[in-house]
TORKOL-4160 file (C-alpha; in steps of 0.2 Angstrom, whole numbers, padded with zeros to 4 digits, m for minus):
319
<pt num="1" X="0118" Y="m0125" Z="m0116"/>
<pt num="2" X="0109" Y="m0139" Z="m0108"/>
<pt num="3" X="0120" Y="m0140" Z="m0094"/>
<pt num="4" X="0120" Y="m0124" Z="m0091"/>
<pt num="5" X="0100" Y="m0121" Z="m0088"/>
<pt num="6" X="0101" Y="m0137" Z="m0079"/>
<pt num="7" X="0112" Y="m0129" Z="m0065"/>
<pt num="8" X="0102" Y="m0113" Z="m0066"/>
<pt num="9" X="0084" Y="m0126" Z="m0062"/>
<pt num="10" X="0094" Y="m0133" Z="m0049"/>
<pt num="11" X="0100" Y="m0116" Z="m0041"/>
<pt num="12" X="0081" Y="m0111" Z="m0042"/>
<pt num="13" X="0074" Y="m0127" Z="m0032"/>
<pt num="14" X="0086" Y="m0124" Z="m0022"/>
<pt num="15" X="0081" Y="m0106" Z="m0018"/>
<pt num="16" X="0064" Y="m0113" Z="m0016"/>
<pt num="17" X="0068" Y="m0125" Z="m0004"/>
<pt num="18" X="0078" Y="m0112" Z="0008"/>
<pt num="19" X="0064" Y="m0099" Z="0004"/>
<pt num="20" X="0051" Y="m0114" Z="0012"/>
<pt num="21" X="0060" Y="m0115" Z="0029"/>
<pt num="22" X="0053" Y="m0096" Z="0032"/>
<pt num="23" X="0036" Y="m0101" Z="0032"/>
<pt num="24" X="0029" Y="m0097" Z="0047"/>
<pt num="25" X="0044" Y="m0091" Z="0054"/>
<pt num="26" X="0043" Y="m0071" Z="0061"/>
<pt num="27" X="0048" Y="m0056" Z="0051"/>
<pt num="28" X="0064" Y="m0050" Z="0062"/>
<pt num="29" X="0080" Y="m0045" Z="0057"/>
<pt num="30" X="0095" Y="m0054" Z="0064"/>
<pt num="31" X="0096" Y="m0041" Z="0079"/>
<pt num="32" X="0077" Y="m0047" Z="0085"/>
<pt num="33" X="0068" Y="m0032" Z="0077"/>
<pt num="34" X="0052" Y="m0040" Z="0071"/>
<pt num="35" X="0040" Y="m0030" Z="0058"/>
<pt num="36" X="0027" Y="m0037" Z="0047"/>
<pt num="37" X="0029" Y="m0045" Z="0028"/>
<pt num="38" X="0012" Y="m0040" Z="0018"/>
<pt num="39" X="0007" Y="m0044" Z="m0001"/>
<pt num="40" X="0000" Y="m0030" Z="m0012"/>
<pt num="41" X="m0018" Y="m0039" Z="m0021"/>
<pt num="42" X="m0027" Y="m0032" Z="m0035"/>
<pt num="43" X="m0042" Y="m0046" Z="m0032"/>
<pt num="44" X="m0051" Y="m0057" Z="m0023"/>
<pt num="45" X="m0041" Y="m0071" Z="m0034"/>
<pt num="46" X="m0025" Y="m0067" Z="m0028"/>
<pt num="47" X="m0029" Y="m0071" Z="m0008"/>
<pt num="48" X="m0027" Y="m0089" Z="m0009"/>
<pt num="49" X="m0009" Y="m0087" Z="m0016"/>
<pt num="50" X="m0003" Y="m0074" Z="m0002"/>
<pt num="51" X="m0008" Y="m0087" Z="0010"/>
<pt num="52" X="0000" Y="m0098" Z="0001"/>
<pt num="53" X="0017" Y="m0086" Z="0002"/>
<pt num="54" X="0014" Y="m0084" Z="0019"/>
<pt num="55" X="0009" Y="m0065" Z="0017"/>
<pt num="56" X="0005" Y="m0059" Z="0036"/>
<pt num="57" X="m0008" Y="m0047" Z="0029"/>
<pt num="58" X="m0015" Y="m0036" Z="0014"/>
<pt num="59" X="m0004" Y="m0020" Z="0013"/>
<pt num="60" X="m0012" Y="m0013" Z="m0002"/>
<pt num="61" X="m0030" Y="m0019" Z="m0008"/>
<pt num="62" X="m0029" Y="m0010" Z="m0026"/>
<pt num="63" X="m0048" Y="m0008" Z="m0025"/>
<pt num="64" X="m0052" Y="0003" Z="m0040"/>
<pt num="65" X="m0048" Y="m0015" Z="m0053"/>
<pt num="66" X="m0068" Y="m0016" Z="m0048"/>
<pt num="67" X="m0072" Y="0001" Z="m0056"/>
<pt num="68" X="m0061" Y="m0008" Z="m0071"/>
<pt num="69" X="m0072" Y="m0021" Z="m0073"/>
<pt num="70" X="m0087" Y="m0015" Z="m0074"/>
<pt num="71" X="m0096" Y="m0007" Z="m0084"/>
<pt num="72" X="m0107" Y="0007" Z="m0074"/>
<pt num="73" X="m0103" Y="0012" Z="m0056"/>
<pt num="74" X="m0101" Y="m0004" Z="m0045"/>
<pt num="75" X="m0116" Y="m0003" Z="m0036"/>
<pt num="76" X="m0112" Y="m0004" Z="m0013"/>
<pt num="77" X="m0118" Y="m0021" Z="m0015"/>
<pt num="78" X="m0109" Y="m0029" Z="m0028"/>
<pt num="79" X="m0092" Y="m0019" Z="m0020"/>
<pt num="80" X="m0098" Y="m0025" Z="m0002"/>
<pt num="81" X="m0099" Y="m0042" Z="m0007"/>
<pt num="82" X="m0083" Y="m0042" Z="m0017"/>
<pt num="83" X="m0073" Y="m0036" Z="0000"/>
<pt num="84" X="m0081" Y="m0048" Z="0013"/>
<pt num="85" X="m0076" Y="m0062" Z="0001"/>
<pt num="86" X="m0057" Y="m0054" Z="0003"/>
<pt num="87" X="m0058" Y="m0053" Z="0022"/>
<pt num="88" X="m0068" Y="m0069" Z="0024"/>
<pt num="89" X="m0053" Y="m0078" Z="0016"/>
<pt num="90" X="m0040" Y="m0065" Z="0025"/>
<pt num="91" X="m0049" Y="m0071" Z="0043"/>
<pt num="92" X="m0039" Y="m0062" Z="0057"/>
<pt num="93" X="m0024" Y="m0056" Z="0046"/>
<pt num="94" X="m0026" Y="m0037" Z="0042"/>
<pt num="95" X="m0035" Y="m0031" Z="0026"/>
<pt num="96" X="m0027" Y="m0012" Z="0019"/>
<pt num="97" X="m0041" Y="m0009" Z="0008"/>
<pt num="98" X="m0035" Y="0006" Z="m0002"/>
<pt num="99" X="m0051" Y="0018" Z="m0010"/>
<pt num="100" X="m0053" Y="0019" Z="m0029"/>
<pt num="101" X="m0037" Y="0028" Z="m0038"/>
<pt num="102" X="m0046" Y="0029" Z="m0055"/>
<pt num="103" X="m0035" Y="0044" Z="m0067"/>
<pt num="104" X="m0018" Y="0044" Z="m0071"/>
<pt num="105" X="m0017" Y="0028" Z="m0081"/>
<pt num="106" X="m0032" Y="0018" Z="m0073"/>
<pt num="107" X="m0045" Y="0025" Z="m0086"/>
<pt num="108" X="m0065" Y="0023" Z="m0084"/>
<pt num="109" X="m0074" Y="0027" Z="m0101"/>
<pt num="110" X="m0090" Y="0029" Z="m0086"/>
<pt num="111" X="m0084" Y="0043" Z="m0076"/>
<pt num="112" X="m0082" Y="0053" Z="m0091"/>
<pt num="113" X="m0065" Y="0061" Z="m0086"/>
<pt num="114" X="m0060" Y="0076" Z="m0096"/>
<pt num="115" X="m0046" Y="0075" Z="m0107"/>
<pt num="116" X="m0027" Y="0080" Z="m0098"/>
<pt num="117" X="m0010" Y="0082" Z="m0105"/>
<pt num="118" X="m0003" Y="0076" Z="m0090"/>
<pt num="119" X="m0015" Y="0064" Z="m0082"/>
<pt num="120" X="m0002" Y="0056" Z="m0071"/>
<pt num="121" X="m0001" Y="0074" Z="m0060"/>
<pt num="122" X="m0022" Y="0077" Z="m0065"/>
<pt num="123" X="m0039" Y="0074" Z="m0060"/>
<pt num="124" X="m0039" Y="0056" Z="m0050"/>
<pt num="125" X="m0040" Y="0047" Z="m0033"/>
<pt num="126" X="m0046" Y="0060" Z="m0019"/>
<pt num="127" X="m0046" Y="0073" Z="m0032"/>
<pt num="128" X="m0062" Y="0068" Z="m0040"/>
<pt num="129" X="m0071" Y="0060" Z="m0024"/>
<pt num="130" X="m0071" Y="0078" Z="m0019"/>
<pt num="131" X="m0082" Y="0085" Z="m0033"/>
<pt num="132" X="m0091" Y="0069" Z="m0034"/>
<pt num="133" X="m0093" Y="0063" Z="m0016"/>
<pt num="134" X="m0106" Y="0052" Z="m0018"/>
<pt num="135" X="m0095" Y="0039" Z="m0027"/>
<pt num="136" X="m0081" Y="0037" Z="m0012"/>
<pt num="137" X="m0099" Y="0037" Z="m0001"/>
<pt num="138" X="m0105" Y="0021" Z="m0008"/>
<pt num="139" X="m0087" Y="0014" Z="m0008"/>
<pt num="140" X="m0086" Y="0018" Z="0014"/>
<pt num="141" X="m0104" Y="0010" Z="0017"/>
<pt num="142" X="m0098" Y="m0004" Z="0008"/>
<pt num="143" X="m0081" Y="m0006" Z="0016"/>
<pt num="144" X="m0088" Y="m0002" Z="0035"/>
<pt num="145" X="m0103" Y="m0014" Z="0031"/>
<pt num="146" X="m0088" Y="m0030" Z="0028"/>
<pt num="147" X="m0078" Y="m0024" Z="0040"/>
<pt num="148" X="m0089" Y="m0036" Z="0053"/>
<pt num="149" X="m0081" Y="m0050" Z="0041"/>
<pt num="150" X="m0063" Y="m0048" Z="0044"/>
<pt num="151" X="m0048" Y="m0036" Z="0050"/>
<pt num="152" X="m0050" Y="m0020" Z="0040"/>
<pt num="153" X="m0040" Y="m0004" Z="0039"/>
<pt num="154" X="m0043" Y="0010" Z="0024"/>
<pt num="155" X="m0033" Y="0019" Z="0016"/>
<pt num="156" X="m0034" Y="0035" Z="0005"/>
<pt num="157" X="m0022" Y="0038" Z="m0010"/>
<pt num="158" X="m0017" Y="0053" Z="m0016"/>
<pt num="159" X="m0015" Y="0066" Z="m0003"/>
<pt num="160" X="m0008" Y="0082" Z="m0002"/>
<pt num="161" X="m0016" Y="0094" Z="0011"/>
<pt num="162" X="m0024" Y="0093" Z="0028"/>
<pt num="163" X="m0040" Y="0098" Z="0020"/>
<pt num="164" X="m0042" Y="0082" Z="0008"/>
<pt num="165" X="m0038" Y="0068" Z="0021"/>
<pt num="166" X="m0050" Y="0080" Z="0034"/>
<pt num="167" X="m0065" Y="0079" Z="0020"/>
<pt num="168" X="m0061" Y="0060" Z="0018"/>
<pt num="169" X="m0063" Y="0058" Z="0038"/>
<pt num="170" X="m0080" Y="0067" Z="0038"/>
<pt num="171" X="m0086" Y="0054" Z="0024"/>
<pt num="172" X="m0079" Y="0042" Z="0035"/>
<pt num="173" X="m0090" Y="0047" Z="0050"/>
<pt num="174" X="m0106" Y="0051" Z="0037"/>
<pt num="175" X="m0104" Y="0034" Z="0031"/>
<pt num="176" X="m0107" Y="0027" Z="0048"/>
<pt num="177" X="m0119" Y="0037" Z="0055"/>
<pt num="178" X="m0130" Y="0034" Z="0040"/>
<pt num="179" X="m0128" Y="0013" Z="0041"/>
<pt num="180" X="m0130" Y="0014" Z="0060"/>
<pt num="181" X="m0147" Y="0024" Z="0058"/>
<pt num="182" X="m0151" Y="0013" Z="0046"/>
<pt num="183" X="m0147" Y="m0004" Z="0059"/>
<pt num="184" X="m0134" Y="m0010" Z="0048"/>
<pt num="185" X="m0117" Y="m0017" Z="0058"/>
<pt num="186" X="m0100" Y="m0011" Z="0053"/>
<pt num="187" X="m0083" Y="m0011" Z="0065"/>
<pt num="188" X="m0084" Y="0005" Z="0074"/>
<pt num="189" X="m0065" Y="0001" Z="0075"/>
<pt num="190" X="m0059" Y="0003" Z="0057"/>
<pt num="191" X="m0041" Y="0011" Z="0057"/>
<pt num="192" X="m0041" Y="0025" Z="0042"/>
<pt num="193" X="m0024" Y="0029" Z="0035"/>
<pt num="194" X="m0016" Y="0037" Z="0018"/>
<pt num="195" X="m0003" Y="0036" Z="0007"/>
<pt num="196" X="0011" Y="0044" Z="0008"/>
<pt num="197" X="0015" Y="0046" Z="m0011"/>
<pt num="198" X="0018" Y="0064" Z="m0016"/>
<pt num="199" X="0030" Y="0073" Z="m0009"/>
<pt num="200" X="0020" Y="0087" Z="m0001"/>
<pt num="201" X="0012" Y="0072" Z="0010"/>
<pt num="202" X="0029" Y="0066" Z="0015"/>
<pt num="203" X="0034" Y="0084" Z="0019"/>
<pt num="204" X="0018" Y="0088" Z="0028"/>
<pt num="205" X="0019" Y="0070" Z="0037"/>
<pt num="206" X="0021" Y="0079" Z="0054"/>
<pt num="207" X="0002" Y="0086" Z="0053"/>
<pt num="208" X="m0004" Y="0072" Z="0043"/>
<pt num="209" X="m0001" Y="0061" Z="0055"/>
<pt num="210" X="m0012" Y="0070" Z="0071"/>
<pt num="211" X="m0026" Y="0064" Z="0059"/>
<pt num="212" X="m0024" Y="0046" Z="0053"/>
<pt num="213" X="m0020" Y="0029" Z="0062"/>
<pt num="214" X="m0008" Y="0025" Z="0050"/>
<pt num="215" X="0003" Y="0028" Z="0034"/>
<pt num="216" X="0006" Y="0019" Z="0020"/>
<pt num="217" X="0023" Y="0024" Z="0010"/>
<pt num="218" X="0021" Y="0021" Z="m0010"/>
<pt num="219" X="0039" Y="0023" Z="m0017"/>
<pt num="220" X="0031" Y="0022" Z="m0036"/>
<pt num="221" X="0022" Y="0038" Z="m0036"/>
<pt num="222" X="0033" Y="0046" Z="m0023"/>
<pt num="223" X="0047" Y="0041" Z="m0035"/>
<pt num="224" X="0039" Y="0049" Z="m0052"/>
<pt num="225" X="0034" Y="0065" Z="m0041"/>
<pt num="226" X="0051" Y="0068" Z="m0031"/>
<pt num="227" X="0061" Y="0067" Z="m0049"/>
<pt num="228" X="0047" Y="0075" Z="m0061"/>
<pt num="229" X="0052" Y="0061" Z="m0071"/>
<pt num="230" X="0038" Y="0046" Z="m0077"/>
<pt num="231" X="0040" Y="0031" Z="m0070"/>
<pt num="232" X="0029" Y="0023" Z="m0087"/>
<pt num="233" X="0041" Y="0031" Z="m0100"/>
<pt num="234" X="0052" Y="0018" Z="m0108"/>
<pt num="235" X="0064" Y="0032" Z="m0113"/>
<pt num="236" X="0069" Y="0039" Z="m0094"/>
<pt num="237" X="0080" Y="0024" Z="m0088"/>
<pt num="238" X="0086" Y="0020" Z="m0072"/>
<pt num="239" X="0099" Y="0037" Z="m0072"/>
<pt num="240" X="0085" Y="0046" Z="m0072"/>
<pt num="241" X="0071" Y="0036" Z="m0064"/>
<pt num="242" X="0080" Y="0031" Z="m0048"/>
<pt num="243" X="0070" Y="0025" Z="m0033"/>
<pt num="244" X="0085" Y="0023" Z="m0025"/>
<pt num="245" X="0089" Y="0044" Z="m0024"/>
<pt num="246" X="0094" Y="0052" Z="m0007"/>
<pt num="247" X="0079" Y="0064" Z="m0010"/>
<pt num="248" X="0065" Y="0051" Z="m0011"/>
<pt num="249" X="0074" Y="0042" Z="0004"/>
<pt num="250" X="0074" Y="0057" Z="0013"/>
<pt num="251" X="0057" Y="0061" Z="0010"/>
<pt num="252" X="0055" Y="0041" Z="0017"/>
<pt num="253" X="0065" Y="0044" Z="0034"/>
<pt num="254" X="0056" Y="0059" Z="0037"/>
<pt num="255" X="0040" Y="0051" Z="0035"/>
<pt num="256" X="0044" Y="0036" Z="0046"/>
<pt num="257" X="0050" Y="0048" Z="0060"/>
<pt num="258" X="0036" Y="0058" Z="0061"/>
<pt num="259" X="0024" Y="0043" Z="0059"/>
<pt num="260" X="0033" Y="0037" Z="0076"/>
<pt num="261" X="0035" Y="0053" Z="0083"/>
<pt num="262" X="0014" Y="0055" Z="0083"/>
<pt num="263" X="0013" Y="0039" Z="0090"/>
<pt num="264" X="0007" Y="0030" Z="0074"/>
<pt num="265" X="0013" Y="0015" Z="0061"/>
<pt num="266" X="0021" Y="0019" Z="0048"/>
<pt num="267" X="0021" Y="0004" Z="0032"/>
<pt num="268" X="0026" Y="0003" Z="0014"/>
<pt num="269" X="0018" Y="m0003" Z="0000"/>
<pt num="270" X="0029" Y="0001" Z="m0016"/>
<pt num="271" X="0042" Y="m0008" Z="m0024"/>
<pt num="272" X="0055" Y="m0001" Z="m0015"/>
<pt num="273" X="0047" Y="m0011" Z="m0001"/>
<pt num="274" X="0054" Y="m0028" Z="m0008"/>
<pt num="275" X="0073" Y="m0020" Z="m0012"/>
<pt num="276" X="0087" Y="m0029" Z="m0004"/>
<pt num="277" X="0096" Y="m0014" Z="m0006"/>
<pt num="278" X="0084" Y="m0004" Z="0003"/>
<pt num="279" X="0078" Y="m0014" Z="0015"/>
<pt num="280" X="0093" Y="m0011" Z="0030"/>
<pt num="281" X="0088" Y="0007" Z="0028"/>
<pt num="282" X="0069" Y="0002" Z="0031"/>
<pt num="283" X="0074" Y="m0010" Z="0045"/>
<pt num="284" X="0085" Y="0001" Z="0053"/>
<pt num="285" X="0072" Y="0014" Z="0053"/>
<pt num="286" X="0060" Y="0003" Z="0063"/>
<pt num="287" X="0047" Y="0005" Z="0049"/>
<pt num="288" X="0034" Y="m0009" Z="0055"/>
<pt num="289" X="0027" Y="m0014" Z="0038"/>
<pt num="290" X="0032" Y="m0021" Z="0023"/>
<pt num="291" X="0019" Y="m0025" Z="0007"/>
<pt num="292" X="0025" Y="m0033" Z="m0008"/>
<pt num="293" X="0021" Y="m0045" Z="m0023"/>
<pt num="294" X="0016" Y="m0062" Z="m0016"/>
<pt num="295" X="0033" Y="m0069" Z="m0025"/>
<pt num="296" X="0044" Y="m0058" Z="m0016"/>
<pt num="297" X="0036" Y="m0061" Z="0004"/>
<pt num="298" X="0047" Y="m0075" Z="0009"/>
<pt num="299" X="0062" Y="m0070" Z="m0002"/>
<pt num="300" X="0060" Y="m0052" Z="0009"/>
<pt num="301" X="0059" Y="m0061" Z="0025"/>
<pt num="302" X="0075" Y="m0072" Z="0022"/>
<pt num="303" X="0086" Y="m0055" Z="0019"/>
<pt num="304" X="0076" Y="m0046" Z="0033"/>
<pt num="305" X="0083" Y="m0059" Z="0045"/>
<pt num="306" X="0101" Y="m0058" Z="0039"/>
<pt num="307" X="0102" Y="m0036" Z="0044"/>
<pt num="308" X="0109" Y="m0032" Z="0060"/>
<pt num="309" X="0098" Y="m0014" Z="0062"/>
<pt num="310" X="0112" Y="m0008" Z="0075"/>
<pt num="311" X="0127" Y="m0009" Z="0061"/>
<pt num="312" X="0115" Y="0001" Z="0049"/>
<pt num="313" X="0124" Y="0020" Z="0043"/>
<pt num="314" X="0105" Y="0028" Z="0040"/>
<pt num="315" X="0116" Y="0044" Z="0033"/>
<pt num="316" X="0124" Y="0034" Z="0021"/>
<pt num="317" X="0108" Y="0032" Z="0012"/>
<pt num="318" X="0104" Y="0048" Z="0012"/>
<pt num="319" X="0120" Y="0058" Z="0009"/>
């Protein structure tokens, strides 16, 4: 027994040290197509260990863990603070700060959210910024005021028509019209995207994307959604709950494509980001963007540069 964890420690360090020699190194595949590995972060905490990883970015800033530990609203000032740390530390690497996704399973006794029997396909993200505006306000004029601090990019979860991502936009332009009367700086520049996470976004990506400067693909909800099937219950296995279905990578290709075809990026953010098995598909369809747990950024890299994209059957994915 002994021998036998002693060659799987070796085998380990051994992965370690091959995983080292990608520091630094570029995110191409072997055929010279080059995209970007990003870490997913759910607090300023974790910034130090993506550098670490060599993260090229934040992909996915999970920003509502600062609704989860308070106790009242986080005031624009304390949330302000909070994200300037993050993009201080971040310095010139991109920052996707994703806006607060509070329902489904991320409860807040404060918000005083109505009971549901299906919470997962309920009242959250974008869905309670519209009836309570004023929450995802204080949240913009405290992103566009430490946006001077770093490279920032937004993102809004959760979207499903034209309308929603249209209201969030006009917040977007009410939050800095009211900090520039008021004198305060902010990046006029901010790139504003969403995730692509419910199937009607992913099927609507064509129009979506005449709005946004970017998407953000997140496999986990898209997942749940595509195969009415929760990805939190023990008892749906991998026979039912199966990332890896030709719908949901359908939905994926379709989005990618019409990210490019608007002339926008198009990244990924969910754990399907990080699958070896997926990831020829995603290279092969020139996705630019990649965001993962820190652990899984060099690991990623290393198979990334061992896919020709050229000798990649994209049907055979989807078939």
């Amino acid at each position: 027994t002994i021998d036998k964890y002693d060659a799987l420690n070796d085998q380990y360090i051994e992965e370690l040290v091959s995983l080292r020699s990608f520091i630094g190194k570029p995110s191409k595949t072997k055929d010279g197509f080059q995209l970007k590995i990003y870490a997913n972060i759910a607090s300023a905490y974790e910034v130090a260990n993506i550098l670490k990883k060599d993260a090229e970015g934040v992909g996915l800033f999970r920003s509502e863990f600062i609704y989860l530990q308070s106790n009242d609203y986080p005031t624009e000032e304390m949330q302000y603070n909070y994200y300037k740390e993050v993009l201080e530390e971040m310095g010139d690497k991109e920052v996707v700060i994703r806006t607060m996704d509070i329902g489904a399973d991320k409860k807040v006794f404060y918000f005083n959210l109505p009971y549901e029997e299906n919470p997962a396909m309920g009242f959250r993200s974008i869905r309670i910024c519209r009836e309570r505006p004023e929450i995802l306000l204080t949240q913009l004029r405290a992103l566009y005021r430490a946006s001077v601090s770093g490279h920032l990019s937004i993102m809004i979860p959760m979207i499903i028509s034209e309308e929603e991502v249209i209201f969030a936009k006009e917040l977007c332009e009410k939050a800095k019209k009211q900090l520039k009367e008021e004198g305060i700086p902010f990046d006029d520049k901010v790139k504003v995207g969403i995730m692509i996470e419910t199937p009607a976004a992913a099927l609507m990506s064509d129009k979506l994307a005449k709005h946004v400067d970017f998407f953000s693909i997140g496999t986990n909800d898209l997942s749940q959604y595509t195969l009415a099937c929760d990805r939190l219950n023990a008892n749906l296995n991998k026979h039912v709950f199966n990332p890896h279905h030709p719908a949901i990578l359908k939905l994926i290709r379709m989005t990618i494509e019409n990210a490019h075809k608007n002339g926008i990026i198009c990244g990924m953010c969910g754990e399907l980001a990080r699958d070896p098995e997926i990831l020829p598909f995603l290279a092969g369809l020139h996705i630019d963007e990649l965001s993962c747990s820190a652990a899984y950024v060099l690991k990623t890299r290393k198979n990334l540069s061992q896919i020709d994209t050229k000798k990649v059957d994209l049907d055979k994915y989807t078939e």
